[in-house]
Each structure stands twice: as C-alpha cells, then as structure tokens.
C-alpha positions in Angstrom: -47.3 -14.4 -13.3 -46.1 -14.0 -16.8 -42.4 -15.6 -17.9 -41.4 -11.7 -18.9 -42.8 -10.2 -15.7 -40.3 -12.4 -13.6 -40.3 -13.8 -10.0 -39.0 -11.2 -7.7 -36.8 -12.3 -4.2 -38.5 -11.9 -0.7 -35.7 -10.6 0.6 -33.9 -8.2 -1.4 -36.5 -7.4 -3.9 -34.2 -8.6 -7.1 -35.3 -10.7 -10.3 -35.0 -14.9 -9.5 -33.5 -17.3 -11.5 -36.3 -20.0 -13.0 -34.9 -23.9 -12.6 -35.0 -26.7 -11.0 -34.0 -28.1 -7.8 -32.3 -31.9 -8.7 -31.7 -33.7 -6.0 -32.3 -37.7 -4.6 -34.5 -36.3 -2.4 -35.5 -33.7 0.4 -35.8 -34.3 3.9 -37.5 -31.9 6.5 -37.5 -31.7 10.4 -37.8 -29.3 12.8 -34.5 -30.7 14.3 -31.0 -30.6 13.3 -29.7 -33.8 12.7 -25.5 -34.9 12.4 -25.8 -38.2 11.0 -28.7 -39.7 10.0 -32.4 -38.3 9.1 -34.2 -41.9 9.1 -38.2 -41.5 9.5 -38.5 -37.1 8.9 -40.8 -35.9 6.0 -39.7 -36.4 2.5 -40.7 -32.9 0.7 -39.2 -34.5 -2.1 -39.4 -38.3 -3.0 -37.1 -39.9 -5.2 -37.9 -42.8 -6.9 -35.6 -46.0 -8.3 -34.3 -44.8 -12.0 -35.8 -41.6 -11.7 -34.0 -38.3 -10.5 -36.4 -35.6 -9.5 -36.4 -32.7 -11.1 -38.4 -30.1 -8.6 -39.4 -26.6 -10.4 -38.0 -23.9 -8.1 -36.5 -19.9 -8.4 -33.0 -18.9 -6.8 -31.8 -15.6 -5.9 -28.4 -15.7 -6.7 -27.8 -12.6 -4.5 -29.4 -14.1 -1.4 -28.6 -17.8 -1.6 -32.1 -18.5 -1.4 -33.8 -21.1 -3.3 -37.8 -21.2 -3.3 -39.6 -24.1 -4.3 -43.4 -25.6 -4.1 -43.3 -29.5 -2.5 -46.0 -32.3 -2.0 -47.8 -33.4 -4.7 -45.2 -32.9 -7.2 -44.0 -35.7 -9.5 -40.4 -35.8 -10.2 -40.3 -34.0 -13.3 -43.5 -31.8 -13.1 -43.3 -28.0 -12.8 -45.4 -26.3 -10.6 -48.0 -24.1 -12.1 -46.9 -21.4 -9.9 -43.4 -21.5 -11.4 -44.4 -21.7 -14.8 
C-alpha cells in the first residue's frame, strides 16, 4: 500500500493516521489484571536507554490504534506501515 493511497479503519471505513505507538512497553493477557501484570507477554519490549518507538495507524474517529508486534526493534517500522 502506497503512502498516497492511505490506510483505511476496519471499523468505520475512514482514512488512519500513520505514527508511532511510544511507550516503555506492551503487555498482553487474556485476563484483566488491577495491579500488577508480572510474567504476561511483552508485545512490546523496552530496553534500558532506549524508548520504543512501534510503527502503528490510529483512527481518530474510532479510538482505535493498529499496530504489527514481535520481531520489531524499538525504532523499526513495519513494512506493512510503511
């Protein structure tokens, strides 16, 4: 997919945002936790001086933020989101 042609939203159909999601890091379960998240999946690793900078598209209309994971160095964009 070509910069001009755009990244459309799964769920309303309207033109995403290209970034980056910059966080520490990303934890997943498939369990809601309160307090602490100590041994779930990192999707995204941080490392010690580095802050990860994860290539992703928003929908500003949706609140939704999509974004590849795994295998993604902190501050390496995605073919895909190229």
């Amino acid at each position: 997919m070509s910069e001009s042609e755009g990244k459309k939203c799964p769920k309303c159909g309207e033109g995403m945002e290209k970034g980056y999601i910059i966080s520490e890091a990303i934890r997943w379960s498939s369990e809601k936790h309160e307090l602490w998240a100590l041994g779930q999946e990192f999707v995204v690793h941080w490392k010690l001086w580095t802050l990860p900078n994860v290539g992703a598209y928003r929908c500003t209309r949706c609140k939704l933020v999509l974004f590849h994971y795994g295998g993604v160095t902190p501050s390496e964009t995605p073919k895909e989101l190229s």
